[in-house]
Steps between C-alpha positions, in 0.01 A plus 500: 500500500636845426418822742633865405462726735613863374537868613160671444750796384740309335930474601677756571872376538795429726446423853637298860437298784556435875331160678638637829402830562568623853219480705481899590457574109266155470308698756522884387398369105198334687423786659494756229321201265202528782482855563453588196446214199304700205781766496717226502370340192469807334853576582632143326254565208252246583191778545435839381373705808198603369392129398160388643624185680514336823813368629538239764786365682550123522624427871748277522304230696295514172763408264628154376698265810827467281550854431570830672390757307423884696375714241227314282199745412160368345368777298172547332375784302191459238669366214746221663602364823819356575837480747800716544788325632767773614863349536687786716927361550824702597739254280470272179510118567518255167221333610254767484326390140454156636358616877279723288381245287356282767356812631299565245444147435398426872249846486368478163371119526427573921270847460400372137542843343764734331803587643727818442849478643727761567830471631637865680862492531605806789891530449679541160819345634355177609330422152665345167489728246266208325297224590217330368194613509280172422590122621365215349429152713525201267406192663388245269127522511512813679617830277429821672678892356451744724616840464529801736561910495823627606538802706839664609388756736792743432361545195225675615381810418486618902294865388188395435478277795549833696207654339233236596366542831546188652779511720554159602702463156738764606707294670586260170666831343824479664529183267387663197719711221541791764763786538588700877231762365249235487599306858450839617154536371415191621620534813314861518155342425564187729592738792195729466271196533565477886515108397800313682373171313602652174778686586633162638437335188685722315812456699480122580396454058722777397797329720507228246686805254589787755678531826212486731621764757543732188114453411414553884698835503346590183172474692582686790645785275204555298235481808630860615263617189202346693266670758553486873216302484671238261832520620343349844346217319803404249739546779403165676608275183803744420628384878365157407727523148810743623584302811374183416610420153740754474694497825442156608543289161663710295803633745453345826532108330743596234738662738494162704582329174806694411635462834387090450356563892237228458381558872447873502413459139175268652483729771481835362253376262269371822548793639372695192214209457372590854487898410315427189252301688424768785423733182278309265330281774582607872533191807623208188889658561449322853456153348696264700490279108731778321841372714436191307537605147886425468588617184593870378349429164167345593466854704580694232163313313314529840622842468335557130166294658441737746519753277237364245316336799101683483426426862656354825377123422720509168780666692462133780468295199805630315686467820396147580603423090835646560501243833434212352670531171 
């Protein structure tokens, strides 16, 4: 039997792949997938905004026992309905086509309708310059070609993404073909929102291309524009940013490194895991639990977690991850 599953929009070449993405991106991408999933697809040129449609996330519990797919949108307007499969990695793996494949293989014969998949590649240095952009599985009896969009988000057009009013895509503009005038511009229409969600977004996603304390400053510098009013709200998640992210990961933990002082290295980082805590979610920096997260790199992700974390109940269940990992 032969199944073809195909981009409703056709290829659009080169692209990458990571299987293991850390778990504070796996966690941000989910995030920003959830908060905000039609300007999503309009973003990766699944859906025009103005399209009559409905759009519905597929939870994970929902989706098929052998895979693990986090961004899989059923969408219906009045002509069609059918699924969007978004495929959102840091680094190129050579198994990508084939994973893909049995994706789309998996969803299309599992949901019984079509499926769109688009593969978002975040960092230019961690992708080939090409890769294929359709698989085919050839097992006997079985035949199945499946193809799938490409997107390389630095190549991106970030200016129009300013324009539309729906901030919760901000953040993915640190990623996209931007300049210092446009970071800046950015970071001026994050700050005024008063939102330290976003603004951590853009510092956490943005890290994956920028020094992180250098997107944290840029915050803090443009927030003297805002109102007295807005300064008091913004300053809570430029503290959480500037002395979390900034001072504890970026110099705090690499200082330990250079001087190879593991135990002041694990340490110092405790110490700035604790501060972080007493900002974002005051009584958790007393947790008896933290003293037994050993490592200075799994802090460094609890570090990131809190930062992402929406409430105190993800902030305890990213730090009893970090203890039993």
């Amino acid at each position: 039997m032969e199944f073809s599953y195909g981009s409703r929009l056709g290829a659009n070449r080169p692209g990458g792949y990571n299987h293991d993405m850390p778990k504070p991106y796996d966690r941000l991408f989910k995030s920003l997938a959830e908060g905000d999933p039609r300007g999503l697809l309009h973003l990766f040129g699944s859906l025009p905004l103005d399209a009559e449609a409905e759009v519905q996330a597929v939870e994970r519990e929902q989706n098929l026992p052998t895979l693990s797919v986090d961004h899989l949108y059923r969408v219906r307007t009045p002509q069609r309905e059918w699924l969007v499969h978004f495929e959102v990695q840091t680094r190129y793996r050579s198994d990508l086509p084939k994973r893909l494949a049995w994706y789309a293989v998996s969803l299309g014969l599992g949901f019984q309708l079509p499926l769109e998949i688009v593969l978002v590649l975040l960092v230019e240095r961690y992708a080939p310059a090409v890769v294929p952009d359709e698989h085919r599985i050839d097992l006997d009896d079985l035949q199945a070609q499946v193809r799938f969009r490409v997107i390389r988000l630095w190549e991106i057009d970030p200016a129009p993404v300013l324009e539309w009013q729906r901030p919760s895509l901000w953040p993915w503009v640190s990623l996209m073909r931007t300049s210092p005038e446009i970071l800046e511009r950015t970071a001026r229409q994050i700050a005024s929102l008063g939102d330290r969600k976003t603004a951590a977004e853009f510092v956490v996603l943005g890290g994956l291309r920028y020094d992180k304390s250098d997107l944290a400053e840029m915050l803090g510098r443009v927030s003297a524009m805002l109102t007295n009013e807005q300064l008091e709200e913004s300053s809570y998640y430029q503290m959480i940013l500037e002395k979390g992210m900034e001072k504890g990961i970026e110099k705090g933990i690499e200082k330990g490194i250079e001087k190879g002082m593991q135990t002041g290295r694990l340490e110092g980082a405790r110490r700035v895991l604790r501060r972080l805590l007493a900002l974002r979610f005051p009584g958790l920096e007393t947790l008896p639990e933290l003293d037994a997260v050993a490592s200075p790199e799994r802090i460094e992700s609890l570090l990131e977690a809190i930062v992402t974390a929406g409430d105190a109940e993800a902030a305890r269940a990213a730090i009893r991850q970090a203890i039993s990992s």
